[in-house]
VMD Tcl script that draws the C-alpha trace (Angstrom):
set ca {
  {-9.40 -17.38 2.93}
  {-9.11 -21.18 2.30}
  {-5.84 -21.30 3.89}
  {-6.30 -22.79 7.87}
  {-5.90 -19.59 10.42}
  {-3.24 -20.16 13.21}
  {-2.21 -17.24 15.42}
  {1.09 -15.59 15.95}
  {1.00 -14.39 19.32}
  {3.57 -13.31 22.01}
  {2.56 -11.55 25.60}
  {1.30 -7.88 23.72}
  {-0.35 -9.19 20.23}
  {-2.37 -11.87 18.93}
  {-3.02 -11.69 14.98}
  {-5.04 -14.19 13.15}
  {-3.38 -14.48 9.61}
  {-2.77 -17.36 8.42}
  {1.24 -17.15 9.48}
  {2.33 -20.54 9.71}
  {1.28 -21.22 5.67}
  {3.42 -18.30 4.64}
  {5.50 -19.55 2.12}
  {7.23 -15.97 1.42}
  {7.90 -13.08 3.90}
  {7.23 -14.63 6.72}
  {10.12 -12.55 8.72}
  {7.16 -9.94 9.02}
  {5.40 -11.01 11.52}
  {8.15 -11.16 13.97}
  {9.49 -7.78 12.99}
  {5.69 -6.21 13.15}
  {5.57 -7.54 16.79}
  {9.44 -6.03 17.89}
  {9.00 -2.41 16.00}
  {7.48 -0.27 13.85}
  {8.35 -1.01 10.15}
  {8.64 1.26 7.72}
  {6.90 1.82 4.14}
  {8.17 3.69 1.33}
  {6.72 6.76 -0.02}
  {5.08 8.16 -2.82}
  {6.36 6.64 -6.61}
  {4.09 9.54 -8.34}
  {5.60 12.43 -6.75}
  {9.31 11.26 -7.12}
  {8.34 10.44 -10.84}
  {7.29 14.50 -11.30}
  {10.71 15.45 -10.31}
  {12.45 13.55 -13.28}
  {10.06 15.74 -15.35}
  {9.95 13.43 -17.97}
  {8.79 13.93 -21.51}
  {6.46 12.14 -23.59}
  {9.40 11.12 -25.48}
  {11.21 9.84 -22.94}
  {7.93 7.73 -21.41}
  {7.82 6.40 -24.48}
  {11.25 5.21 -25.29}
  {12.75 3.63 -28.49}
  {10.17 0.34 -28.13}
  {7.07 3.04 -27.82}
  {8.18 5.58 -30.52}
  {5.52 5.28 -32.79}
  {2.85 4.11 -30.46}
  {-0.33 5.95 -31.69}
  {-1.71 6.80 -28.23}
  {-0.03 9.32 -25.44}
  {1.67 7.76 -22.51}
  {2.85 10.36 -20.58}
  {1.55 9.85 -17.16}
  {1.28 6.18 -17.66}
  {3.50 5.28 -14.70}
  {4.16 1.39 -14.58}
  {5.11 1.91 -18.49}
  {8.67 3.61 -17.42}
  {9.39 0.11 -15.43}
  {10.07 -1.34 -19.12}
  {11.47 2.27 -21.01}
  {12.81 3.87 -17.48}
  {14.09 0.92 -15.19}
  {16.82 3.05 -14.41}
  {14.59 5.89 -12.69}
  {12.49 3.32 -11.17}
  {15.26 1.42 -9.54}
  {16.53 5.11 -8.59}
  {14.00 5.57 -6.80}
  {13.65 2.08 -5.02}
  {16.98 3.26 -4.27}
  {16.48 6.06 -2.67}
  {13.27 5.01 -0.93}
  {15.59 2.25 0.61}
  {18.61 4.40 1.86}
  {16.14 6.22 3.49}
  {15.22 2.93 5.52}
  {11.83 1.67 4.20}
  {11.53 -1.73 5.22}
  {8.86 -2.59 2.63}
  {9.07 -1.35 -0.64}
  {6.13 -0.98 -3.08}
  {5.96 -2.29 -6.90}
  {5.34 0.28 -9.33}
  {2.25 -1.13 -10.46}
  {-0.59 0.53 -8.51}
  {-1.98 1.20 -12.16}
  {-0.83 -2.09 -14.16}
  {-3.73 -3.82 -14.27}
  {-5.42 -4.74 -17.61}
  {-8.47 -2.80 -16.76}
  {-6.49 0.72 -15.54}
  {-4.18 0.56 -18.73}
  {-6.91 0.68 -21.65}
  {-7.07 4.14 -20.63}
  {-3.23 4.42 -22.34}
  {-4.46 1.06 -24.71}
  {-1.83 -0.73 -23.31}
  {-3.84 -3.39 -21.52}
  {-1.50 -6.17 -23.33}
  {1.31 -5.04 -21.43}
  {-0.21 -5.37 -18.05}
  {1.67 -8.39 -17.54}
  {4.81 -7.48 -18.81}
  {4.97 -4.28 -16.47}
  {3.64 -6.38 -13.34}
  {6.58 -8.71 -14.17}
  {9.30 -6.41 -14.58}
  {8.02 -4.51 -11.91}
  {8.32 -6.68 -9.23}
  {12.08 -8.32 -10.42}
  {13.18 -4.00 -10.10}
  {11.79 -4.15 -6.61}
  {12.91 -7.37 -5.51}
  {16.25 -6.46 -6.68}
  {16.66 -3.63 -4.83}
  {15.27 -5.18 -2.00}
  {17.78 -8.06 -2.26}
  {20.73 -4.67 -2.59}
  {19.82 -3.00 0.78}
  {18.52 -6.11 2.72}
  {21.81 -7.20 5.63}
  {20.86 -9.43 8.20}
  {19.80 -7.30 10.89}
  {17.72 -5.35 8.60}
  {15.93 -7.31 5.77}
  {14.01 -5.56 2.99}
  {10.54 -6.68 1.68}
  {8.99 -6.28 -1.37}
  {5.22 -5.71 -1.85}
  {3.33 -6.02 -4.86}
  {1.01 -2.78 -5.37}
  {-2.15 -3.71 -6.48}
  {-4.22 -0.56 -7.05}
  {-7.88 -0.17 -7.28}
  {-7.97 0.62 -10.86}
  {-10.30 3.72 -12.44}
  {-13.16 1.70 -12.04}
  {-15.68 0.89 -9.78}
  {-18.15 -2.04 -9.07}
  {-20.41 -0.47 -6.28}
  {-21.27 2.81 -7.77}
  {-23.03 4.02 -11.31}
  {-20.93 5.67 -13.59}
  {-24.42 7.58 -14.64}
  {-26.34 9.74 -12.64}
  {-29.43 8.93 -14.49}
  {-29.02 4.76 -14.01}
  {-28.09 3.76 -10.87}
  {-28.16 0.56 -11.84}
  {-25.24 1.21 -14.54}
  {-21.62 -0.02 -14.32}
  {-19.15 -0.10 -16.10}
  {-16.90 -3.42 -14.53}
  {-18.20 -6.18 -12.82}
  {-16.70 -8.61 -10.56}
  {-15.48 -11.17 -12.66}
  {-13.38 -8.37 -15.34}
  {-12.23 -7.17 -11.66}
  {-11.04 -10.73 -10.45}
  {-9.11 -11.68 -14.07}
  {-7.97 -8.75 -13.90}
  {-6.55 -8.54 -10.42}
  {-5.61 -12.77 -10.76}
  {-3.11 -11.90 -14.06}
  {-1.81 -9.02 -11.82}
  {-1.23 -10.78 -8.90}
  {0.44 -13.95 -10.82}
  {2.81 -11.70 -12.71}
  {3.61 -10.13 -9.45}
  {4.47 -13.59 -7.82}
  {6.38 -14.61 -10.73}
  {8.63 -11.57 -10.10}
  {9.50 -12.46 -6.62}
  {7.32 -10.38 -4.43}
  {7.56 -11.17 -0.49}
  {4.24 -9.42 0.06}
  {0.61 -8.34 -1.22}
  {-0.67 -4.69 -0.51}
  {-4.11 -4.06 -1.84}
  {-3.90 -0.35 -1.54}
  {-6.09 3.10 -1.81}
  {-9.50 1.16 -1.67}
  {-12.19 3.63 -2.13}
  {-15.14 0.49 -3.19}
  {-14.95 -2.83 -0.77}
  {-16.06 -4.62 -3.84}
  {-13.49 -4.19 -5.85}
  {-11.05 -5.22 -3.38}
  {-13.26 -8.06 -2.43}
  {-12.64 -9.05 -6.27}
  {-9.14 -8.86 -5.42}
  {-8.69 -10.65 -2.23}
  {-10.64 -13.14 -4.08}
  {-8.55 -13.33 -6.94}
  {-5.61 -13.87 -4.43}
  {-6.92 -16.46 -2.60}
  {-7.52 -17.83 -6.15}
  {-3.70 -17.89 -7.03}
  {-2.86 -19.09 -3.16}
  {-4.71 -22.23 -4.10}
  {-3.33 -22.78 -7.68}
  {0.63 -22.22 -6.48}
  {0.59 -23.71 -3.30}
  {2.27 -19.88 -2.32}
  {0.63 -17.97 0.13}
  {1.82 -14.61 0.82}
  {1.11 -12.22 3.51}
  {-1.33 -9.44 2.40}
  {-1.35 -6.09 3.59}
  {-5.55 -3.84 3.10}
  {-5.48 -0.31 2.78}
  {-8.51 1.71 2.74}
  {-8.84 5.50 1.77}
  {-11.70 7.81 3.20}
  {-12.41 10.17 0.93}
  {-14.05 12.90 2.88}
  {-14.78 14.65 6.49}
  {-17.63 12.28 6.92}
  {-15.10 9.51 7.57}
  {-16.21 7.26 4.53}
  {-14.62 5.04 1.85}
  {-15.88 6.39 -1.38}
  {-18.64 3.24 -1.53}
  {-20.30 4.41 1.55}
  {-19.08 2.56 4.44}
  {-17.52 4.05 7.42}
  {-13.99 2.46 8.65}
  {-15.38 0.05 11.07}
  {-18.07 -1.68 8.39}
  {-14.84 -1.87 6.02}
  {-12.94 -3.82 8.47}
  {-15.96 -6.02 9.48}
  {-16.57 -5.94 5.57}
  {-12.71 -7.45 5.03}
  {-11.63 -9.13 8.33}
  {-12.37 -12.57 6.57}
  {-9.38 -12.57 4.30}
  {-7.07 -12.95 7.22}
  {-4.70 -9.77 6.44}
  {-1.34 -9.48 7.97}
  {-1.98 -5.28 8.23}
  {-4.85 -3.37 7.80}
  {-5.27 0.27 7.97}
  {-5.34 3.45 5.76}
  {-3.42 5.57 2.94}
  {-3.37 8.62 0.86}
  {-6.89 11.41 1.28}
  {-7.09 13.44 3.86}
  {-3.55 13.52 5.26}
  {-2.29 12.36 8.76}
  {-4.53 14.94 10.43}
  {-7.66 14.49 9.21}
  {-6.96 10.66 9.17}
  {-6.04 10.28 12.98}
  {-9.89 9.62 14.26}
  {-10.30 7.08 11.93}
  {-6.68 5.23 12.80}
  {-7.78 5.61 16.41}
  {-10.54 3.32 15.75}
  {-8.99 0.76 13.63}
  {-6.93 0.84 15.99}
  {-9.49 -0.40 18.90}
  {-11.08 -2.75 16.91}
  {-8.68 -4.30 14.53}
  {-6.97 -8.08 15.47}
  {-4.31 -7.41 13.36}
  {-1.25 -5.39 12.74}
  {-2.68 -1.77 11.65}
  {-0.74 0.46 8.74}
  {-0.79 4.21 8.25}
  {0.41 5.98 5.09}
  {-0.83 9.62 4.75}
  {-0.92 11.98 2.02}
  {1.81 15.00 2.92}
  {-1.29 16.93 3.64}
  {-4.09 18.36 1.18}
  {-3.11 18.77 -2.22}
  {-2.01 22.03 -3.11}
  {-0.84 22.37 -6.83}
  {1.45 25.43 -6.24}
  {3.33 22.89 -4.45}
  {6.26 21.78 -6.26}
  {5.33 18.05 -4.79}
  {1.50 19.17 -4.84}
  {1.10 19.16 -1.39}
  {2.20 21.37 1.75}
  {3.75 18.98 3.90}
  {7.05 18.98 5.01}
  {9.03 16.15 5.86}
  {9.16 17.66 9.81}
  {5.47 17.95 9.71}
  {4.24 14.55 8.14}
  {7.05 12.76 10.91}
  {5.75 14.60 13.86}
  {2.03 13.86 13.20}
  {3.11 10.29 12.53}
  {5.21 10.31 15.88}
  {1.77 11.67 17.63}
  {0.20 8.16 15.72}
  {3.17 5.96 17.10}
  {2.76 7.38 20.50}
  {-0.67 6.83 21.19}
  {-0.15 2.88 20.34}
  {-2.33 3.20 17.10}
  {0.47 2.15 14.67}
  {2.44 -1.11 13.47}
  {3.29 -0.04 10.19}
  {3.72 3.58 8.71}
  {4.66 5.57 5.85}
  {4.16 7.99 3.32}
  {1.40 8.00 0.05}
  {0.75 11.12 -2.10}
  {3.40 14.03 -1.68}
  {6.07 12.29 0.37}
  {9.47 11.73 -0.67}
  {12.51 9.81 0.40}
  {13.19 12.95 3.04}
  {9.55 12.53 3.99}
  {10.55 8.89 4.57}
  {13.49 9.26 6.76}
  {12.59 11.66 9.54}
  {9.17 9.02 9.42}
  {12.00 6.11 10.74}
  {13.85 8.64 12.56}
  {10.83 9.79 14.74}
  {9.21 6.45 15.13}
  {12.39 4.84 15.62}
  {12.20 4.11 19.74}
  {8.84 3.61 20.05}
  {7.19 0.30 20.27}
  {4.48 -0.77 18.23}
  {1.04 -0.78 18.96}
  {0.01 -3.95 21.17}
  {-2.93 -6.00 21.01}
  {-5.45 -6.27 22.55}
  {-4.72 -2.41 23.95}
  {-7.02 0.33 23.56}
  {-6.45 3.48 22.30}
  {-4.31 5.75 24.81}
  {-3.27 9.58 24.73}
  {0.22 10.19 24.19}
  {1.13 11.26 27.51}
  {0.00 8.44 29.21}
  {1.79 5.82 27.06}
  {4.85 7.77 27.55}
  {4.04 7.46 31.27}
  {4.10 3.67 31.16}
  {6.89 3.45 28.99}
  {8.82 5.55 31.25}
  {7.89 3.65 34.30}
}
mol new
graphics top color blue
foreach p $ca { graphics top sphere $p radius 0.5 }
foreach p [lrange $ca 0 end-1] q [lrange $ca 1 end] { graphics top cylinder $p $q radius 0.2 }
display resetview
């Protein structure tokens, strides 16, 4: 990152983003090093339970598009504001201190799938002024709200052959990646986000077109924002889709300076832990955790097993062990999901740098002493 690198430290943590050239957000990094702050959940799986036709996705500006849009997400943040800021809403109450744009998918390159690339900016735009206003609803004083701009990986990917019998084939490059990301991220900041999250990264070099394209922005606006990395292993073997384990993805990202980095969505919190735990070691930064509600499960009414007592325990378990500075809740979880998460993880402190990983027991032995 161009910006210069100063630390943030007091006597447990020592982070090296770039904190004093935060123009925006900059409250997080004293809150990361007092307590565990909280993310919202999933946007998808409170979306389902509105059950919303194709007709109602597309609204009276849409009527006579000539493509389907049901399933097409970030479009209800300009024909459904109202549900989206419902959600926010309830996301909020249930005492997320960040809350995520609805835009994982509102990038020029996810929407062709709906042909509705041309409204990429629009949504990103609108997106962010639905979050930031709820943010600026719930925020008091004692506990201010954040808003994050989502920034998905998009259907694509730059690493890997689309064809099994070229694997030289692809079918985005790195430059289609950065525009794409840059007019996402610029609509984002135009809509008042406090925060970057580059999210669910299953290919390193698509969010290395990303962080790129943000560091691009930084130096055309003068604003530099905190950014939040979040990975996704995709399997047992403890991989990122791409091929790299969790350690070559930090060592693969470290240079961007992030404010968090950490994991999301896959495998749940149980499968995840091992891979947390060593973040956790080797990570100089604050280090984020938000878990699917368990392995899908499509007889689910959510789609997945978890229940909100479950996800919070295993998160708890997370806290405990000093592994966590930020968590919440990614495919499957819902505002209920979200409160017993800042219920259970309420007391405990977050995890302190440079500390190694510890069982449970014996960090409640220390804190006890």
């Amino acid at each position: 990152m161009s910006p210069a690198v100063q630390s943030a430290t007091n006597a447990d943590f020592t982070t090296s983003a770039p904190v004093s050239r935060y123009t925006r957000g900059q409250a997080l990094v004293t809150l990361l090093q007092s307590r565990i702050l909280i993310l919202d959940g999933a946007m998808g799986t409170m979306i389902q339970r509105y059950k919303l036709s194709e007709t109602q996705y597309r609204g009276e500006r849409f009527a006579d598009f000539p493509h389907d849009v049901k399933g097409n997400n970030e479009l209800l943040s300009l024909t459904r504001p109202d549900v989206i800021s419902e959600i926010h809403r309830q996301y909020l109450a249930a005492g997320a201190d960040i809350l995520e744009t609805n835009t994982f998918g509102a990038t020029t390159i996810a929407q062709a799938d709906y042909r509705m690339e041309d409204l990429a900016d629009e949504m990103n735009l609108e997106s962010a002024r639905l979050a930031r206003a709820a943010c600026d609803e719930y925020s008091t004083p004692d506990k201010p709200r954040f808003a994050a701009g989502a920034i998905g990986p998009t259907p694509k990917t730059a690493s890997i052959s689309p064809d099994v019998n070229d694997p030289g084939a692809r079918n985005v490059d790195f430059e289609q990646l950065r525009a794409a990301y840059y007019a996402q991220a610029k609509a984002l900041l135009d809509g008042g986000v406090d925060l970057f999250l580059v999210e669910t990264i299953f290919d390193t070099l698509n969010a290395k077109a990303a962080l790129f394209a943000l560091d691009e922005l930084f130096e055309d606006t003068g604003e530099v924002l905190p950014i939040m990395i979040s990975g996704t292993v995709t399997d047992a073997s403890g991989r990122i889709l791409s091929g790299q384990t969790v350690e070559a993805f930090w060592n693969s990202l470290r240079h961007a300076k992030p404010l968090t980095f950490g994991l999301n969505c896959a495998l749940g919190a149980t499968l995840m832990r091992p891979y947390i735990a060593e973040l956790a070691k080797l990570c100089d930064t604050f280090v984020s955790v938000y878990p699917n509600a368990g392995l899908p499960n499509p007889m689910s009414d959510t789609g997945f097993d978890e229940t909100p007592d479950v996800t919070s325990g295993l998160l708890k378990e997370f806290a405990q062990a000093g592994l966590v500075n930020v968590a919440g809740g990614c495919c499957g979880t819902t505002p209920e999901h979200i409160a017993e998460i800042a219920q259970a993880l309420a007391s405990i402190k977050p995890r302190r740098w440079p500390s190694q990983y510890r069982d449970a027991n014996t960090l409640e032995e220390d804190d006890a002493a």
